[in-house]
Every structure is written in C-alpha cells, then in structure tokens.
C-alpha positions as CSV (number, residue, x, y, z in Angstrom):
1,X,-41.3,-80.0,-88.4
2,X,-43.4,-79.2,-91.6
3,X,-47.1,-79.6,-90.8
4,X,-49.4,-82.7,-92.0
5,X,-50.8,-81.0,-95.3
6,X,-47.5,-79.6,-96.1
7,X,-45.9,-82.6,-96.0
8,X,-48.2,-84.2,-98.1
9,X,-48.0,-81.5,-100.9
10,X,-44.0,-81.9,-100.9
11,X,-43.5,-84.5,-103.4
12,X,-45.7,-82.0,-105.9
13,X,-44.2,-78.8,-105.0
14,X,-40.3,-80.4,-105.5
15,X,-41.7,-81.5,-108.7
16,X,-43.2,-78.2,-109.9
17,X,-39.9,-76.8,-109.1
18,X,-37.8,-79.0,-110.7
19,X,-40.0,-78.6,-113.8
20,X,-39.8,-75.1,-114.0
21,X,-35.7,-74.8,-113.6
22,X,-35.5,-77.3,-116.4
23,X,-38.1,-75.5,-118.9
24,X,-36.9,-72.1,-118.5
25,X,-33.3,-73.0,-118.1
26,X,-32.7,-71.7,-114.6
27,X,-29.4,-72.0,-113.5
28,X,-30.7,-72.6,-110.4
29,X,-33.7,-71.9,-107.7
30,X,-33.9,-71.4,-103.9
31,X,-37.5,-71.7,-102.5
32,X,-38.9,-71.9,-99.0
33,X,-42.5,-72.3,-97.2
34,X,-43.5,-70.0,-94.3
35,X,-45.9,-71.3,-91.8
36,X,-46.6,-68.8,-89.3
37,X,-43.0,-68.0,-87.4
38,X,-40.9,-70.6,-89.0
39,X,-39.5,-71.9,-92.4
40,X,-41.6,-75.2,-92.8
41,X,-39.7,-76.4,-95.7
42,X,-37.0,-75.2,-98.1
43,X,-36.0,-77.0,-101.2
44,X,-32.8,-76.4,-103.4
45,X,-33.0,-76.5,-107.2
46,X,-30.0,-76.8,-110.5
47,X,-27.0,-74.6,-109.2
48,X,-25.9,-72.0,-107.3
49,X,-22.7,-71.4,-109.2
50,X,-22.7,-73.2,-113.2
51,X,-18.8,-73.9,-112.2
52,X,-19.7,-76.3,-109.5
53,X,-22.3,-78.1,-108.3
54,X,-23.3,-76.7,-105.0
55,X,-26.8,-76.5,-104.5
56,X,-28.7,-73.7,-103.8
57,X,-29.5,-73.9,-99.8
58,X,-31.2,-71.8,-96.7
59,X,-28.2,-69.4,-96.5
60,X,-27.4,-68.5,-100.0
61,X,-27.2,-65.1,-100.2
62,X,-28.9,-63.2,-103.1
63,X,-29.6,-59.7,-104.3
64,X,-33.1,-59.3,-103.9
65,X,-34.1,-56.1,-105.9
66,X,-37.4,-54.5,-105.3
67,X,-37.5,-56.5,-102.2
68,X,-35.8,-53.5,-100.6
69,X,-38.5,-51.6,-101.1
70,X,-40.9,-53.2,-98.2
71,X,-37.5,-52.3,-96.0
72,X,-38.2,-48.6,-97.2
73,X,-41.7,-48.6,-96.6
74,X,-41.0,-49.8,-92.6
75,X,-38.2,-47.2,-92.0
76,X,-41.1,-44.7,-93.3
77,X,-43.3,-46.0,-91.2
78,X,-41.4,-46.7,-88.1
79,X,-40.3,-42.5,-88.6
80,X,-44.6,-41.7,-89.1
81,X,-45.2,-44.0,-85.5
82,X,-42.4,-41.3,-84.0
83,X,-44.1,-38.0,-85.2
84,X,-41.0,-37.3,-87.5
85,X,-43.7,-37.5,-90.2
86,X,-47.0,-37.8,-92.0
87,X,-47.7,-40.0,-95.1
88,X,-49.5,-37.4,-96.7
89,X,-46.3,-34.7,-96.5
90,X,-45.5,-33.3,-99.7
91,X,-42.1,-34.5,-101.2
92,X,-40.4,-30.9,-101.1
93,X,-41.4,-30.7,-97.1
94,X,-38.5,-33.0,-96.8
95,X,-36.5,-32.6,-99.6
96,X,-36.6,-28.7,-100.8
97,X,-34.8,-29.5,-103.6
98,X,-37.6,-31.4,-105.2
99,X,-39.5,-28.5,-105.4
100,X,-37.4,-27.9,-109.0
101,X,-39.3,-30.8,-110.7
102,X,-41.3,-30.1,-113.8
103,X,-44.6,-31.2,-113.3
104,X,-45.7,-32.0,-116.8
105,X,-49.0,-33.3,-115.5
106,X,-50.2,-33.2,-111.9
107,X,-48.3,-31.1,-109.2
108,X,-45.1,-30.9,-107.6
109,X,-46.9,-30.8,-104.2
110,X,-49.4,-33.6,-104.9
111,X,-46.4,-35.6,-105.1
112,X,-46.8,-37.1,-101.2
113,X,-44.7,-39.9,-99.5
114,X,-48.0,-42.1,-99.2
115,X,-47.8,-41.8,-103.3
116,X,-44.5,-42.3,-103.7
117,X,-44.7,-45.7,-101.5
118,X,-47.9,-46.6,-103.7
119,X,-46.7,-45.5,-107.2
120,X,-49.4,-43.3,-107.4
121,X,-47.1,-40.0,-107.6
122,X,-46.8,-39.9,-111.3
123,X,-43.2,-39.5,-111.0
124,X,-41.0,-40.9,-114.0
125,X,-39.4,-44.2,-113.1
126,X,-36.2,-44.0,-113.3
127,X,-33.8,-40.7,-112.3
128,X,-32.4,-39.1,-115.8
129,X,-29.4,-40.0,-115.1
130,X,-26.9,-43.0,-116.2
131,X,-27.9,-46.5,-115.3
132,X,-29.2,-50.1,-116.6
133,X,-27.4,-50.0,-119.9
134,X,-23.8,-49.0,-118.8
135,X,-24.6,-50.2,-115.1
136,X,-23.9,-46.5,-113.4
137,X,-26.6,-45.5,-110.7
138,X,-26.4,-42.2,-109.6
139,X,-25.1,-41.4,-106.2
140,X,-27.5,-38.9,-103.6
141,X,-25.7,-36.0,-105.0
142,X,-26.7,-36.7,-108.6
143,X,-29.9,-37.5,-108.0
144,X,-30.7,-34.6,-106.1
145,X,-28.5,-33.0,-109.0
146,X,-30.7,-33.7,-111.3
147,X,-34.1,-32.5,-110.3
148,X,-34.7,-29.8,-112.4
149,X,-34.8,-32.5,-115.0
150,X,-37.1,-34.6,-113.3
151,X,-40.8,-35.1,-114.5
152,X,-43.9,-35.4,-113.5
153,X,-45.5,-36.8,-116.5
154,X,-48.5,-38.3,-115.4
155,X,-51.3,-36.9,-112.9
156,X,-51.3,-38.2,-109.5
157,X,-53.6,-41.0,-108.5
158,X,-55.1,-41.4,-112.4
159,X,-52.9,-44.6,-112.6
160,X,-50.2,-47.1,-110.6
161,X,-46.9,-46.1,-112.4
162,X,-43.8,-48.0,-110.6
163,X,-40.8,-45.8,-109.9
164,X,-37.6,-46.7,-108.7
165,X,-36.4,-42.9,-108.2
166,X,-39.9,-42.9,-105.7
167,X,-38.4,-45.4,-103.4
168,X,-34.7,-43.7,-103.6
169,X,-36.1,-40.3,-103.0
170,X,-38.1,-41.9,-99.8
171,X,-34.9,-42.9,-98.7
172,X,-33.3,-39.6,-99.4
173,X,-36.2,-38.9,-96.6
174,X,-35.2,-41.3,-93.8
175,X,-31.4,-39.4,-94.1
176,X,-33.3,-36.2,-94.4
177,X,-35.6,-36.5,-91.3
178,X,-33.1,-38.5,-88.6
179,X,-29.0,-37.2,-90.1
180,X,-28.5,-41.0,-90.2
181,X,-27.4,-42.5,-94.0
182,X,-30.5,-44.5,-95.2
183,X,-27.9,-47.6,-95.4
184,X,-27.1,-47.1,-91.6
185,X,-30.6,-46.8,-90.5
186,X,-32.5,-50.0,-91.9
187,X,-29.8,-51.7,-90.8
188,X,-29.5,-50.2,-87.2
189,X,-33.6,-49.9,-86.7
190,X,-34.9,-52.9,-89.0
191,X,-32.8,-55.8,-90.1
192,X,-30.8,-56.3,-86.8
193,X,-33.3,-56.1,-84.4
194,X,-35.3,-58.9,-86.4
195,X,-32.0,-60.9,-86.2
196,X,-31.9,-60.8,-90.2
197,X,-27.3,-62.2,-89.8
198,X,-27.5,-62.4,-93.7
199,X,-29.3,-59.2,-95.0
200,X,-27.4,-56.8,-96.1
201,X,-27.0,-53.4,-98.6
202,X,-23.1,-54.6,-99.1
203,X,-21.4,-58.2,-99.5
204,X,-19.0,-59.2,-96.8
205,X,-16.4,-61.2,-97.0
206,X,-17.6,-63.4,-94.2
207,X,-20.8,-63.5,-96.4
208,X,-19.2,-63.5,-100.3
209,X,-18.8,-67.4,-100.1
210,X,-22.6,-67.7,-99.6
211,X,-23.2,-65.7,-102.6
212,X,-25.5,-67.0,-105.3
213,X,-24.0,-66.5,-108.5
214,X,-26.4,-64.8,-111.0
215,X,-26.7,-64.4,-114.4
216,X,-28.1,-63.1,-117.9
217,X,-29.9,-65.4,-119.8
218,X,-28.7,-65.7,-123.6
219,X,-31.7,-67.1,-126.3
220,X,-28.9,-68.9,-128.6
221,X,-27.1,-70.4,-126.4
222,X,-27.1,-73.4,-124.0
223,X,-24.7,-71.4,-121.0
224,X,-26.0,-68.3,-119.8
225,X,-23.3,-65.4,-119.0
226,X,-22.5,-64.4,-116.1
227,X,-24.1,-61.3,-114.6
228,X,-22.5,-57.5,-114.0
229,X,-22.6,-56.7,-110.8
230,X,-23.9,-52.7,-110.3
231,X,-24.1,-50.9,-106.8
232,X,-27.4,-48.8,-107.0
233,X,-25.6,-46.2,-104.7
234,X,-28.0,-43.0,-104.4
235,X,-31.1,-45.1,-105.2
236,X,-30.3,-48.4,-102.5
237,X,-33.9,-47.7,-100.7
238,X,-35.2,-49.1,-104.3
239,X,-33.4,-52.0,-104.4
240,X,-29.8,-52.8,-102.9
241,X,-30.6,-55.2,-100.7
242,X,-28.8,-58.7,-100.7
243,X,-30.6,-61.6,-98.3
244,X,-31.2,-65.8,-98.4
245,X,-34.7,-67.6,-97.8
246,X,-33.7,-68.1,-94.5
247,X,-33.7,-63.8,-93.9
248,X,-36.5,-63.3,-96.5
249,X,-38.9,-66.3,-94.1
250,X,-38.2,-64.1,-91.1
251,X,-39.2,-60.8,-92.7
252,X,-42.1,-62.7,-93.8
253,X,-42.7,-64.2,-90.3
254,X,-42.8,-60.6,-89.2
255,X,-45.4,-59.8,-91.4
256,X,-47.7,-61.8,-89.5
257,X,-46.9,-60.2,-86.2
258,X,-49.9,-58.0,-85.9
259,X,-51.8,-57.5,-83.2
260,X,-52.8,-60.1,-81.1
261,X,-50.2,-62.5,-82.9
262,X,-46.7,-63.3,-82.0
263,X,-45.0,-59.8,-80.9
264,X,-41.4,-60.5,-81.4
265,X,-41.1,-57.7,-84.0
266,X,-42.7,-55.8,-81.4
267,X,-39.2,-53.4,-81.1
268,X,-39.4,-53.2,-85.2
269,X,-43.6,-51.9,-85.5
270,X,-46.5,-52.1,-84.0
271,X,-48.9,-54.6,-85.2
272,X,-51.2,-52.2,-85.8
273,X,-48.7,-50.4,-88.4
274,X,-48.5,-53.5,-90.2
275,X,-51.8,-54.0,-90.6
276,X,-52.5,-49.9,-91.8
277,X,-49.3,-51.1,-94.4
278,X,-51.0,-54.4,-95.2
279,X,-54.3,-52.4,-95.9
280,X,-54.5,-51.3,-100.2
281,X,-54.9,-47.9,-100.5
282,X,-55.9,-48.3,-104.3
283,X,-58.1,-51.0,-106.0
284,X,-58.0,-51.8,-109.4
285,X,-61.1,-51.2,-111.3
286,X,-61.5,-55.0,-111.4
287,X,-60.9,-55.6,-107.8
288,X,-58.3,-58.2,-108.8
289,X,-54.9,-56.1,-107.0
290,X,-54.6,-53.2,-104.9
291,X,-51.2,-51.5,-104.0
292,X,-51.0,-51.6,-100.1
293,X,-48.0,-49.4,-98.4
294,X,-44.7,-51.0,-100.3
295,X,-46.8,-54.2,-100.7
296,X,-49.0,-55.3,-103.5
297,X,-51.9,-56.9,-102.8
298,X,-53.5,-59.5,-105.4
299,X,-56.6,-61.5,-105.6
300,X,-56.6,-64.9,-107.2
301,X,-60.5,-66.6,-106.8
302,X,-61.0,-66.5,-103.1
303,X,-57.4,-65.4,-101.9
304,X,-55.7,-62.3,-101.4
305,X,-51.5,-62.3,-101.5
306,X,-49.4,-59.6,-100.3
307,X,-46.7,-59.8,-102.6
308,X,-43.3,-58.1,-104.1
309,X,-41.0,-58.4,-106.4
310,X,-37.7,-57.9,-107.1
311,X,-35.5,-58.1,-110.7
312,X,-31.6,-56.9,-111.4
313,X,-28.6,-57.9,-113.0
314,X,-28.8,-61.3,-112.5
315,X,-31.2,-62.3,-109.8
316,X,-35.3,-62.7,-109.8
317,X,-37.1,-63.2,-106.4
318,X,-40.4,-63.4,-105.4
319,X,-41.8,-62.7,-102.1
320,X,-45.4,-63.4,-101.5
321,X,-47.6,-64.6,-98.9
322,X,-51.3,-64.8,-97.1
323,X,-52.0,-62.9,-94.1
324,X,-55.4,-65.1,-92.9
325,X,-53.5,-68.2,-93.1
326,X,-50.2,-66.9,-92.0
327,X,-48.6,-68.8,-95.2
328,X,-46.2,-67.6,-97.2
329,X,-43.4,-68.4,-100.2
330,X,-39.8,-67.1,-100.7
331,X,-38.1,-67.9,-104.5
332,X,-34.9,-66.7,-105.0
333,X,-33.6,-67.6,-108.6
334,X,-29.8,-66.9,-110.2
335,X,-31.5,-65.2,-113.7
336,X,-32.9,-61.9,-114.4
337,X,-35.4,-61.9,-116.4
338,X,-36.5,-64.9,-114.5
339,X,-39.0,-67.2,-116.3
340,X,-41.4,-69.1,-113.8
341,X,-40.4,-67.4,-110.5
342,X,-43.7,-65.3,-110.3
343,X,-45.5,-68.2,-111.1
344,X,-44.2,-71.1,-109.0
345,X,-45.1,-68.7,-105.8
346,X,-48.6,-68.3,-106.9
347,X,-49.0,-71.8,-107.7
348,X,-46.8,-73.2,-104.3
349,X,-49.2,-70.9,-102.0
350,X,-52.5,-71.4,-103.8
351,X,-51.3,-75.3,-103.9
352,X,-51.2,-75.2,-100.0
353,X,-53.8,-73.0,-99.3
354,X,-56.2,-75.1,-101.3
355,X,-55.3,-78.1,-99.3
356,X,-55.7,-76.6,-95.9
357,X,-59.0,-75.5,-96.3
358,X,-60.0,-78.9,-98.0
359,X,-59.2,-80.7,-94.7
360,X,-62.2,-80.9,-92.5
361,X,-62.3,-78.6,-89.5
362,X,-62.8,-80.1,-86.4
363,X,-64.7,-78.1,-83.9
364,X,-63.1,-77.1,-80.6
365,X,-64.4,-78.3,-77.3
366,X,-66.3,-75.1,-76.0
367,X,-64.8,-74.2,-72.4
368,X,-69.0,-74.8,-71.0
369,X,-67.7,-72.4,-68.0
370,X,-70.3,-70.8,-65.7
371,X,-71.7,-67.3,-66.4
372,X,-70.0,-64.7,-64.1
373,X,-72.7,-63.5,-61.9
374,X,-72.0,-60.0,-62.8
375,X,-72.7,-61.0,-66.4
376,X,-75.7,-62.7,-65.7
377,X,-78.5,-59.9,-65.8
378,X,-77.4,-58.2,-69.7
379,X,-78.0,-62.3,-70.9
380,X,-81.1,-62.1,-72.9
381,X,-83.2,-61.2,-76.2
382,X,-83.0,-57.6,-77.2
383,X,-85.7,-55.7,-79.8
384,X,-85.0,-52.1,-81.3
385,X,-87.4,-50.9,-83.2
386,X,-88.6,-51.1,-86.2
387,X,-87.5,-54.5,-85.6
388,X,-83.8,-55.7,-85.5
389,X,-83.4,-58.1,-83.1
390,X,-80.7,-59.2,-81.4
391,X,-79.4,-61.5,-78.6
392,X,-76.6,-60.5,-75.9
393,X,-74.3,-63.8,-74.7
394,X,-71.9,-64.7,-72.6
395,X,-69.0,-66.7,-74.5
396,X,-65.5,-67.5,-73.2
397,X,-65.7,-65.2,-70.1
398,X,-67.0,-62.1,-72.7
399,X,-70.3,-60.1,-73.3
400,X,-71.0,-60.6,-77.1
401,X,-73.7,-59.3,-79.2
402,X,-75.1,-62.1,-81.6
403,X,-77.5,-62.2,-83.8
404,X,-80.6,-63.6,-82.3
405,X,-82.2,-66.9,-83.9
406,X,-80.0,-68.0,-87.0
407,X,-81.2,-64.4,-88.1
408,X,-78.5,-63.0,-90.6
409,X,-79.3,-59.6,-89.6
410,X,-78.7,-57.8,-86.7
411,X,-77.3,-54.3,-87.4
412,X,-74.1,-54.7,-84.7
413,X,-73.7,-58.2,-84.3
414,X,-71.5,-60.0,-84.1
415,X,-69.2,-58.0,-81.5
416,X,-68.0,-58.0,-78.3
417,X,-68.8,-56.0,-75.4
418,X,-65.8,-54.5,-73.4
419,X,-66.5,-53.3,-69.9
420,X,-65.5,-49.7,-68.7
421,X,-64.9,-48.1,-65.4
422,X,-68.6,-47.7,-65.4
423,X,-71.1,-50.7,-65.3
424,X,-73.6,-49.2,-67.5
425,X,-71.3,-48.0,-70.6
426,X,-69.6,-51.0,-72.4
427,X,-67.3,-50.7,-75.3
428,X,-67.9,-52.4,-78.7
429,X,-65.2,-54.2,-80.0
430,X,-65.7,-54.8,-83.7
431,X,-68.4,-54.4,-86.6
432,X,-70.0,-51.4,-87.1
433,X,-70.3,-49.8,-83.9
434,X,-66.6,-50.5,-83.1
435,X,-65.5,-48.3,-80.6
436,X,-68.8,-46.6,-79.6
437,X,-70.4,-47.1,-76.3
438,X,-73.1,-49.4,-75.7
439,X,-75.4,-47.4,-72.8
440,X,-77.1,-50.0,-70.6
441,X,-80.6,-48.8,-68.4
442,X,-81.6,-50.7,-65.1
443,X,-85.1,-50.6,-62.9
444,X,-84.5,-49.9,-59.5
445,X,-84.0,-53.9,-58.8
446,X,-80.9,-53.6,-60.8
447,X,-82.2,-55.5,-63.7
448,X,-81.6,-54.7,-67.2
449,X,-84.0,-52.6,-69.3
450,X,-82.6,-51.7,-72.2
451,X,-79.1,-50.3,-73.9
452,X,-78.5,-47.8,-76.6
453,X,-76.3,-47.7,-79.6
454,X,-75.9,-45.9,-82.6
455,X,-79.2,-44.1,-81.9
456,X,-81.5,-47.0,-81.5
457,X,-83.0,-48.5,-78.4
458,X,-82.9,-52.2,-78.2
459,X,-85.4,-53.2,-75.3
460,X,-84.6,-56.6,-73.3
461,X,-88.2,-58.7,-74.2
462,X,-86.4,-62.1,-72.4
C-alpha cells in the first residue's frame, strides 16, 4: 500500500503524466514510484503498441539503453570486492590489445577502468566502426579489430566525455578477467540473484508478448514509425539491456541496500560497495552534478539524485532516485528521442520529496532506559585545551560524544563511542576522528580522569 503523502500527490503526478504523453506526442509511458523496497505506485500512460490499445503496465518489457551501464559498473565492482581487479588498472592490463590506441591527447595508460566507468578517459564515444545510421554494432572481434584506429582525443580527467565504446570495452574486461561471456555473467552473478524474471540482454519468446513497442518520432506527421530493432552485439555492456518498471524498482530497491539497510542484495554487493559507487568521484565546477561509479549524481536546490539514462532505437527511460529518502522514479517511454521523460522524473521525485519533508516530524518517544553501570563513570563534561568542550552521554544503550551546552562546536562531536577488548580504548564511530581510538585515564578509585584523541587531552571538570 502507497504511503499517506504519496497517495495524496497521486491525482497530480497522473495528471503531469498524462500531460506530458499528450504534448510531446508519446505513444505511450510506463512510470513507477519506489519507496524504499517496494513499488509504491505505477501508473500506465497512451499505448504500448499504436495497433491496439493495451496499456502500458508493471511488466512491459522495454529496452532500456544506457541503463545497462549501472549493470556494468556492478559486475566491475563485484570482480574489484574479489581481488580480480583494481579500479585504477590501466585498460591494456586487461585488454593488451588496447595498448594500439592513438592517444591524440592524454595517454594510453592513463586510460583506467575507474575513467572509463566515469567518462573521464577521454576516449572517443563511439568504436570507428558501423553503427547508428545503418544499425550494425560491431561484434567483440571488430571492436578489438579496430583499435589501432581508436582515439584518445581528449586528455584524461580535463572533462566528462560519455563513451559508449568505454562501457563495451569494460565489458570486454569482465570476459577478460573470469573466461565467462559478459552476457552470461550479469546475468548469472547480477540480475538472477536479485530475482530481476524480466531483465534480459535478449527477448524471449515467453517474454516477446510483453514487449513495448517503440518507435521514431516523425515532425510532419501525426503517426510516428515504428522503430528498427539493432542488437548492440560487441558493445551490450553499454546498453543491451531489455527490462519493465517492475525489474527497473527492484534494481532501484537494491540501491538502497547499504549498510545497515535491508541486505537482501547482500549475495549481489556489499553495502559498503554501493555506497563507494554512489560516492561522485568528479564535481562539476558548479557543484550542480558529479559522475559517481556508472551513476550520475545531480543537485537540484537541496537534493541530490543518482540518476541514468538510457536512449535507442525506439525507447527513452529514465532511472533516478534519492538515496536519504530511499525514493525513487522509473519512466520507460515507447520514443527515442523522448520529449519529457528526463523531466517528469525530476519533477515526480522533487514533487514527493517536497511533500515529505513538509509534513511535520513527530518526535519519537526516547527509550528513558537506565544507564548501564559500566557506562556510568565516562558520563560527564569534558575540557581540552585551549578550550573545546565537550560532553560524553549515554543514549540508547551507547557512549556518544556530544557537544556540550547547545555549543555548535566541539571538534569530534557528535560520535559514538565503540567499546574494545580493552576498557580504556574505545573506538569512534563517525565524524572526524572515525575510526581512531579514544584513550581513557582512571585514578586509582577507578574513576575517570581524562581521554585522549587526535592529540588533545579533554579533562573530565563534572
């Protein structure tokens, strides 16, 4: 069941969609709402086929383009976890071959996987080979093939250039590194263990009845025409993929599973690999998008969206969603170039974000358990000089460092204190002095003196 603020926002968001099919001529749209693990709500807009009128619903299957690529960048990922790699590996490392390229600008070894997955390598974008005009990709063969004829014409790091040949060259790795066909591997170690029944590189014909029929929109003419349809063969890691809203919320859903969070892609990565993925690894100079590990990350006012994209022959999704509030948005539409799709998933998430944060918290209950005895003694207000003060607590069973008095200062506050196997060294949790030690000093009574971090002394005064 959709939440209380969701529900409310329903009436608006079916009418934004509606809207937008009918003023950029959609032939038809497929759009669902992620709350945390589960699709909240899914609404079906125009057609999924102009020679009927079936509706566009949870299970119909789409190509999803550049949506691949966040499949790519976990089977990377999943292989860096097992030691079979490191991000920062040049190219050549893993595929020899590469090391042919002509590096008009930049260097063929400063051409890293950790680039390649941020389009940061400089590499052209597409492989000199046949392909959107007459709808011929090249095949692994040819694309190693061609190589030698394969530039580097911009320096690395100096700007985000998308490539497509980046992504099918990483997953010319993942074949490279485990002897397993790209195609066979996502499917094996990523989409079936997340229980994704409709995702796949290649229709079936159990699945070909779902299929959402795409399209090429034509400027003079009501009808638009229906799509090619062109296997990306050698390059699939950029953008093969076929999947429905109802695959696309799980893989969102997964996104959320980081540490601490709901672990059933535990088997897939570990939380704390989606995070690192999550995290940009460029800014823009305006601070309003960085490029994360496959994702994008952009800013709109107070929010940040991890987002991709995806555009072919006759299909336009959008994939975006908000890590804090575990929120998220799925559009699938039957044209390419879409009109609106990019959009309508801004709008839909900032639409529901905006209304959750406008409803009033309402605080929780505190537990008001005891102090454990053995905590009792480190309660109390600490000074280090020259003067940062600094109070320790006990809250919800844990030792926390807070800052003491409504002071906004406090140099490691807020944390919380971990104990060891020894009673005077505690681990810090968070903030500044994550991970280092907090030393605690006793009189012979037992009582607490002092404790040391990060080379100051903060004395107990009460």
């Amino acid at each position: 069941m959709a939440d209380c603020v969701l529900q409310t926002l329903i009436p608006d968001i079916e009418r934004l969609a509606a809207t937008t099919v009918a003023k950029y001529r959609l032939p038809g749209m497929a759009l669902g709402v992620i709350r945390d693990q589960e699709l909240a709500w899914f609404g079906g807009f125009g057609t999924a086929d102009l020679g009927s009128s079936k509706k566009p619903t949870t299970s119909t299957i789409a190509r999803v383009a550049s949506v691949t690529k966040t499949f790519t960048t976990t089977a990377i990922m999943q292989l860096r976890d097992a030691g079979q790699l490191k991000l920062d590996d040049p190219l050549a490392q893993h595929i020899p071959e590469f090391a042919s390229a002509r590096a008009i600008h930049g260097d063929v070894n400063g051409v890293t996987l950790r680039r390649l997955l941020t389009h940061r390598s400089g590499l052209v974008t597409e492989s000199p080979t046949h392909g959107w005009n007459d709808l011929h990709f090249p095949s692994r063969e040819e694309m190693i093939g061609k190589l030698p004829e394969t530039g580097i014409v911009i320096p690395q790091d100096s700007a985000f250039k998308y490539s497509n040949l980046a992504f099918g060259l990483l997953g010319e790795v993942v074949y490279r590194v485990t002897g397993t066909p790209y195609i066979e591997y996502v499917h094996a170690n990523i989409i079936e263990p997340l229980g994704l029944t409709s995702t796949v590189f290649d229709l079936t014909d159990a699945l070909r009845p779902h299929f959402f029929v795409g399209y090429n929109p034509t400027p003079y003419q009501d009808r638009p025409e229906r799509a090619p349809y062109a296997h990306l063969n050698g390059i699939s890691a950029a953008g093969q993929l076929h999947s429905t809203v109802g695959d696309l919320a799980k893989w969102v859903s997964f996104q959320f599973q980081t540490d601490g969070g709901d672990r059933r892609g535990a088997q897939v990565l570990k939380g704390s690999t989606l995070v690192e993925i999550q995290q940009p690894q460029y800014v823009e100079p305006d601070w309003s998008a960085g490029q994360c590990l496959g994702w994008r990350a952009t800013r709109i006012d107070d929010h940040v969206y991890h987002n991709h994209g995806g555009g072919i022959h006759g299909f336009g999704t959008q994939v975006w969603f908000n890590v804090p509030r575990k929120t998220g948005v799925v559009v699938l539409i039957n044209m390419w170039p879409p009109h609106g799709g990019l959009e309508i998933a801004q709008e839909v998430l900032e639409m529901i974000l905006n209304a959750d944060e406008a409803v009033p918290l309402v605080p929780e209950q505190p537990a008001l358990e005891p102090t454990p005895e053995a905590l009792r003694r480190f309660v109390g207000y600490y000074r280090a000089e020259p003067g940062i003060d600094v109070d320790i607590e006990v809250r919800d069973g844990s030792l926390r460092l807070a800052a003491h008095g409504g002071s906004t200062y406090s140099l490691h506050a807020p944390a919380v204190l971990e104990p060891t196997d020894k009673e005077e060294e505690w681990l810090v949790r968070e903030g500044r002095a994550a991970g280092e030690i907090a030393l605690f000093k006793f009189d012979d009574d037992d009582r607490v003196l002092s404790y040391e971090l990060g080379a100051f002394v903060f004395k107990k005064l009460v």
